[in-house]
ROTOR-317055 format. One record per residue (C-alpha): residue in three letters; x, y, z negated. Coordinates in steps of 0.001 Angstrom, whole numbers, plus 524288, in hexadecimal, padded with zeros to 5 digits. Each point is the difference from the previous one (the first is absolute). Example, Ala and Ser with C-alpha at 12.3 -4.5 7.8 and 13.67 -1.06 7.14 Angstrom:
ala8300C7EE6C7E188;ser8055A80D7080294;
! end
This chain:
unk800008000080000;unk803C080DE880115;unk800548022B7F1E3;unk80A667F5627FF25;unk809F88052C80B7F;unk8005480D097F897;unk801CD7FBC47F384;unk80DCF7FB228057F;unk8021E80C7F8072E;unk805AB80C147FA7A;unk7F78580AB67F9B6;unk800188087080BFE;unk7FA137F46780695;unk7F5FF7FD477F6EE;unk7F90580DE9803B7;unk7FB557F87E80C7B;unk7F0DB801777FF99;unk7F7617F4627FD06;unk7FAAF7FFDE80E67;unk80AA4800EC80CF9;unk7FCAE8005680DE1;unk7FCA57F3798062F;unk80CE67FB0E80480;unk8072E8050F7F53B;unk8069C7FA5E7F630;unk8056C803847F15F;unk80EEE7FBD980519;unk7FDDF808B980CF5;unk7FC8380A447F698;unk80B837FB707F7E9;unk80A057FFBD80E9F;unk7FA4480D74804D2;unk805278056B7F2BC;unk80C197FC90803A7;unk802998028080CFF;unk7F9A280D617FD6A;unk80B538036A7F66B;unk80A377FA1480882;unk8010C7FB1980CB7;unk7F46A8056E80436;unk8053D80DA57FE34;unk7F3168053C7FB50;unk8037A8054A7F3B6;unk80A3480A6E807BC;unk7F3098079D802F1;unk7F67B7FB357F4F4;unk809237FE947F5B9;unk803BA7F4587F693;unk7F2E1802117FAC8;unk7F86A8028780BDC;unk7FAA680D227F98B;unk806D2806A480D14;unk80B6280891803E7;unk7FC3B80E378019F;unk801EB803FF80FA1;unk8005A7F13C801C5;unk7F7277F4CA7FC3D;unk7F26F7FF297FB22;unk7FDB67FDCE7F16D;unk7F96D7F24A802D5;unk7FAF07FDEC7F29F;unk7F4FC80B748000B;unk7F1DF7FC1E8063F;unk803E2808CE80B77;unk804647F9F280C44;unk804AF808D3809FF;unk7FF387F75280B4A;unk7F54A7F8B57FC2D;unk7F259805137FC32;unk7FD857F22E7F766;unk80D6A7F9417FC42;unk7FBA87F3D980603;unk80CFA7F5A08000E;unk7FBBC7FDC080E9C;unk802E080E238011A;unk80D968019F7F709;unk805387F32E8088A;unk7FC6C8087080D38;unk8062380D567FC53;unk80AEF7F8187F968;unk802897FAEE80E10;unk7FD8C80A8C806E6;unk805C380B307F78A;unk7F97180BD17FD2A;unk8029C80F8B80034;unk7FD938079E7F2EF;unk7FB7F80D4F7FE63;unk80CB7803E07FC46;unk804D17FDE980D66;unk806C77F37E7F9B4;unk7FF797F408808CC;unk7FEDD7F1F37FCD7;unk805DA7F59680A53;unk7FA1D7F422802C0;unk8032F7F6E17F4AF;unk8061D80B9F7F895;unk80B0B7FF87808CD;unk8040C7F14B7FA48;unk801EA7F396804A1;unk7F59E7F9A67F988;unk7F7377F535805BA;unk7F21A801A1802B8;unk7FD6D7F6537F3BF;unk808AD808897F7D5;unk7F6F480BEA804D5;unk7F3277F8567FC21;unk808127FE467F296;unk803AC80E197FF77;unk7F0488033580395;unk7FD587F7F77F5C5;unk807D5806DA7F54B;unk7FB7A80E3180592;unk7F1EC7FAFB7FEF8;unk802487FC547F1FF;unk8060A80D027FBB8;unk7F33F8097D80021;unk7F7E97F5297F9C8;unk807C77FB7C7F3BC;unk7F7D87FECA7F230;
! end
């Protein structure tokens, strides 16, 4: 059960909501984390703890989404792979400018998603 995978996983993990996506799973949630704040580069932007870089990144833990009227993780996955501009002028590549997979960016989606709905 969910309950049990996060009671193994660090405290930041166990802030994942009761309910995920369809699709998504408490260990993506667990991978995106990761990859955000390393290979995945996203932290450069959004900071180590994703609450944004001024002139930069979004603050992705805040119920607004700048790209994204709803937050959906069908939605975070897309601009995540696509990239994005900000109002700042700022521009976000396609995969943040990383390597990562396209599984890594449905892990990093799922970590995002997580972030603005945490108890």
């Amino acid at each position: 059960s969910l309950a049990t995978v996060l009671a193994a996983q660090p405290a930041e993990a166990q802030a994942v909501p009761d309910s995920l996506p369809p699709g998504v799973t408490a260990a993506m949630v667990t991978e995106g984390a990761a990859l955000f704040k390393g290979p995945g580069t996203c932290f450069a932007c959004h900071g180590q703890d994703a609450k944004g870089v001024p002139n930069l990144g979004a603050d992705l833990t805040d119920s607004e989404w700048t790209h994204s009227t709803n937050g959906t993780y069908d939605k975070i996955v897309e601009i995540i792979n696509k990239g994005a501009q900000g109002s700042s002028g700022a521009v976000m590549p396609p995969k943040g400018g990383s390597s990562i997979t396209d599984q890594q960016v449905k892990a990093v989606a799922a970590y995002v998603w997580t972030l603005s709905r945490r108890k």
